[in-house]
C-alpha positions in Angstrom: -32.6 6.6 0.1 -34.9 8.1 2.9 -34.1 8.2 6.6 -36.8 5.9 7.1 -35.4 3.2 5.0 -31.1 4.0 6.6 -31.7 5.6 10.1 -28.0 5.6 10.8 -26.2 7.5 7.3 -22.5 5.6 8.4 -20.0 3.2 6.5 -16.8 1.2 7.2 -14.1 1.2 4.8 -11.6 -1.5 5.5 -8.2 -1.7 3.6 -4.9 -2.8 4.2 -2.9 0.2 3.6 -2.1 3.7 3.7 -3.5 5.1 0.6 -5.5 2.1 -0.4 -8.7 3.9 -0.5 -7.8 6.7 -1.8 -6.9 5.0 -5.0 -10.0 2.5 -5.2 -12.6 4.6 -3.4 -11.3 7.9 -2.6 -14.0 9.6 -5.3 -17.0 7.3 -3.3 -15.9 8.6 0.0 -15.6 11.8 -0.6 -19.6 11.6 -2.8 -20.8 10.2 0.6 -19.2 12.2 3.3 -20.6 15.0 1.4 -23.8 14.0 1.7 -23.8 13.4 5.3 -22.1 10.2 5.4 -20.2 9.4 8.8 -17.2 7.1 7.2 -14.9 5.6 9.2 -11.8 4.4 7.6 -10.2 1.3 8.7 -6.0 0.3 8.2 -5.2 -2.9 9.2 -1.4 -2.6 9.0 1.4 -0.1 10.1 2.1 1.1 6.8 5.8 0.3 8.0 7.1 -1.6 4.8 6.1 1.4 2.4 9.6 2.2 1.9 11.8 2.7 -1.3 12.5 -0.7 -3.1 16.2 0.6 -3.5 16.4 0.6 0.4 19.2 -1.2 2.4 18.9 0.3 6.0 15.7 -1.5 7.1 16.1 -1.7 10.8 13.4 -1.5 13.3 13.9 2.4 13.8 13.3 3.3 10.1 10.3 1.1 10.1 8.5 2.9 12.7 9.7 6.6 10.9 7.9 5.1 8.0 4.6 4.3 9.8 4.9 7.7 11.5 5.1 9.4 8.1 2.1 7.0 6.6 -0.1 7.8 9.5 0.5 11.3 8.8 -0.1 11.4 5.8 -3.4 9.3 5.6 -4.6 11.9 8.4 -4.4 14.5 6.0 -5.9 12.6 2.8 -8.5 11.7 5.2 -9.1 15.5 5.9 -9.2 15.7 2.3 -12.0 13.4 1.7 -14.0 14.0 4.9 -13.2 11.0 6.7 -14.7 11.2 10.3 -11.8 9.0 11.8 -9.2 6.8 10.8 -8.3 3.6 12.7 -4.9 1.7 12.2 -5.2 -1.7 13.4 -1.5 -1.6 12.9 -0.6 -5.2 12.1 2.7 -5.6 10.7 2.8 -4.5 6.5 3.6 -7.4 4.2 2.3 -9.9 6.9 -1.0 -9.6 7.0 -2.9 -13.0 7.3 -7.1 -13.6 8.0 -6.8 -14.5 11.0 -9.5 -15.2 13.9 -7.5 -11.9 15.6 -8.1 -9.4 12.5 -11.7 -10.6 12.1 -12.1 -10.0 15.6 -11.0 -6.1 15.2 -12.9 -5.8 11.9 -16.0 -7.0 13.8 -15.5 -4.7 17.1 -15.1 -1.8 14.5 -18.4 -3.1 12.5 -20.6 -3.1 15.8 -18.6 0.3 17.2 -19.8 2.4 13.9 -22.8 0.3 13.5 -21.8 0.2 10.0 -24.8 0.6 7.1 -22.3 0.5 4.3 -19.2 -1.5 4.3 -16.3 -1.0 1.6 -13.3 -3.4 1.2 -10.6 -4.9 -1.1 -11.4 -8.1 -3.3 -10.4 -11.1 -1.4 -10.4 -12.5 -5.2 -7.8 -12.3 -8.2 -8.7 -10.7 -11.3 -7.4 -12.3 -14.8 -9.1 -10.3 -17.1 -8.2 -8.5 -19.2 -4.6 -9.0 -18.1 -3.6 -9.6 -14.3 -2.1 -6.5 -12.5 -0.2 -7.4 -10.2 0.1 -4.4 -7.7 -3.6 -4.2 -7.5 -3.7 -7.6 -5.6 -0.9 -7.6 -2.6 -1.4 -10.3 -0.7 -2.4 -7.7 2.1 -4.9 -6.5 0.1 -6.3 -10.2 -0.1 -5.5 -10.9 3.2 -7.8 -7.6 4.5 -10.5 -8.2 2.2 -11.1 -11.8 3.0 -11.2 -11.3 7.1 -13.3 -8.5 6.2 -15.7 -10.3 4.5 -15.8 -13.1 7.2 -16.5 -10.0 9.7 -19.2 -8.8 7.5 -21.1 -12.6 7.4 -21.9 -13.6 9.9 -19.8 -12.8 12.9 -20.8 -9.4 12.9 -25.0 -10.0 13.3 -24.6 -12.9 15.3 -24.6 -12.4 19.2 -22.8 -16.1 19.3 -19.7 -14.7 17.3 -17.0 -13.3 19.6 -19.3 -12.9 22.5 -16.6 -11.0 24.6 -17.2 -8.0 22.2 -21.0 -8.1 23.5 -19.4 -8.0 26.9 -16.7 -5.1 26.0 -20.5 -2.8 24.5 -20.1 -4.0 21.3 -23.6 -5.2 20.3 -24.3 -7.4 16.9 -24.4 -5.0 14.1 -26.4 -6.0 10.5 -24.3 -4.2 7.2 -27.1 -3.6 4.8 -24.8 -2.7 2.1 -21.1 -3.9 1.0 -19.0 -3.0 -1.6 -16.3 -4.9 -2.8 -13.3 -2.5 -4.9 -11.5 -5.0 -7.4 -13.9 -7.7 -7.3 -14.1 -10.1 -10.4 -17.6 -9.3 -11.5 -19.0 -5.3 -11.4 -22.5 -4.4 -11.1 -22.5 -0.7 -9.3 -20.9 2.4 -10.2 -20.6 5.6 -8.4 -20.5 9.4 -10.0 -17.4 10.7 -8.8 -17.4 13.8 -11.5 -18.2 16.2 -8.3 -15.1 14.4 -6.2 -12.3 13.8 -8.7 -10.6 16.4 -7.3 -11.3 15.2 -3.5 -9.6 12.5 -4.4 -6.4 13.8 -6.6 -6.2 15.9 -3.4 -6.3 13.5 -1.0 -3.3 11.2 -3.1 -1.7 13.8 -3.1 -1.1 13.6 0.6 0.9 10.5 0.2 3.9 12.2 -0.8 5.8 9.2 0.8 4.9 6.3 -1.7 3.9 8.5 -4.8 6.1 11.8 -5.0 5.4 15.3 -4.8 4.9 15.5 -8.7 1.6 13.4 -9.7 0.7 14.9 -12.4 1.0 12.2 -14.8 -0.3 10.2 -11.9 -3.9 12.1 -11.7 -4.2 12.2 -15.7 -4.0 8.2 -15.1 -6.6 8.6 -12.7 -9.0 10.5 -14.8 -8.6 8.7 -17.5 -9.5 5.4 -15.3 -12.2 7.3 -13.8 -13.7 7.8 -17.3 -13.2 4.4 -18.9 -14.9 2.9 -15.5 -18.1 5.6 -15.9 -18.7 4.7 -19.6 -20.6 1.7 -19.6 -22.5 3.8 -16.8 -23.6 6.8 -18.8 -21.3 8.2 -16.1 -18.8 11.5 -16.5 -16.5 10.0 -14.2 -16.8 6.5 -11.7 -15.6 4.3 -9.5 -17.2 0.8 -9.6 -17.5 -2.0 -7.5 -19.7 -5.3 -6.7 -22.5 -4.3 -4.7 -24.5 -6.3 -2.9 -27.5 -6.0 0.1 -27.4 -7.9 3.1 
């Protein structure tokens, strides 16, 4: 892609937690930010329910350690993958809903980066070939689908949320959105160059996946493989793509 056909090189990824795009984009990130990409990463809740299942001390206090400890360690994975920022929206984990209020933030962060790409969760359920159920929290559904609804049309349209226009904010056109999960995939990226961008950058969440992940990152290159395949590709992560 030339500069005169993208005169601003910048995407938006949009997820609901901490770690979330490491593990369904991490590899695309890292492809893009090294070639100049300014990516923004967006977390729409406080990470703050991201404790042990076997937990029964869940007061308020331990809550906010937990978000502390998730917002340090996405800073770092962030480093890893040469995110340009990260923004916590910090809505509360395991009560994220699509509300007017979220779409609202995913547009002022739209218009603020003037977003060319966009990247976010399905806002669908897959079946096939099984269903997996920890792919598709209901914050990941919840993220995705206000995302989407930010994307079209609220974010181009001057008559959407004009107290962002008055706030600086612009209507800003994505020209590109890529949907991680979705139920139909048409686009792959290489990742062969950024597997280890990304094993490095899950690594960082020592919090929700250990300080041993070695079995862990042989999962992910084998995924990585299987998804490159029907590409021709090393190594991939796919997604639906679509122009707007």
């Amino acid at each position: 892609m030339s500069e005169q056909e993208n005169d601003r090189k910048t995407a938006l990824v949009v997820v609901a937690h901490p770690d979330d795009a490491e593990f369904g984009c991490g590899g695309t990130i890292a492809a893009w930010a090294n070639d100049g990409w300014q990516v923004t990463l967006v977390i729409c809740t406080d990470g703050s329910s991201g404790g042990p299942d076997e937990a029964t001390d869940v007061r308020t206090e331990i809550r906010r350690q937990m978000t502390a400890t998730r917002k340090q360690e996405q800073a770092a994975a962030a480093k890893a993958l040469g995110i340009h920022e990260v923004v916590f929206l910090d809505y509360p984990d395991g009560e994220l809903a699509p509300t007017l209020e979220l779409r609202r933030e995913i547009v002022r962060q739209i218009r603020r980066t003037r977003a060319y790409r966009l990247v976010c969760q399905s806002p669908d359920r897959v079946w096939e070939p099984q269903y997996m159920i920890g792919r598709f929290h209901p914050d990941h559904l919840a993220a995705a689908q206000a995302t989407m609804a930010a994307l079209y049309p609220a974010a181009q349209n001057p008559w959407d949320f004009p107290e962002l226009m008055a706030e600086g904010f612009p209507p800003s056109r994505v020209k590109e959105l890529y949907v991680v999960g979705a139920p139909l995939i048409n686009h792959a990226v290489d990742i062969s160059a950024t597997i280890e961008q990304k094993l490095a950058a899950l690594a960082c969440h020592v919090s929700q996946l250990g300080t041993d992940q070695t079995k862990l990152a042989e999962r992910i290159r084998t995924w990585a493989a299987e998804r490159g395949e029907p590409y021709g590709l090393p190594m991939a992560e796919t997604f639906h793509r679509v122009e707007n």
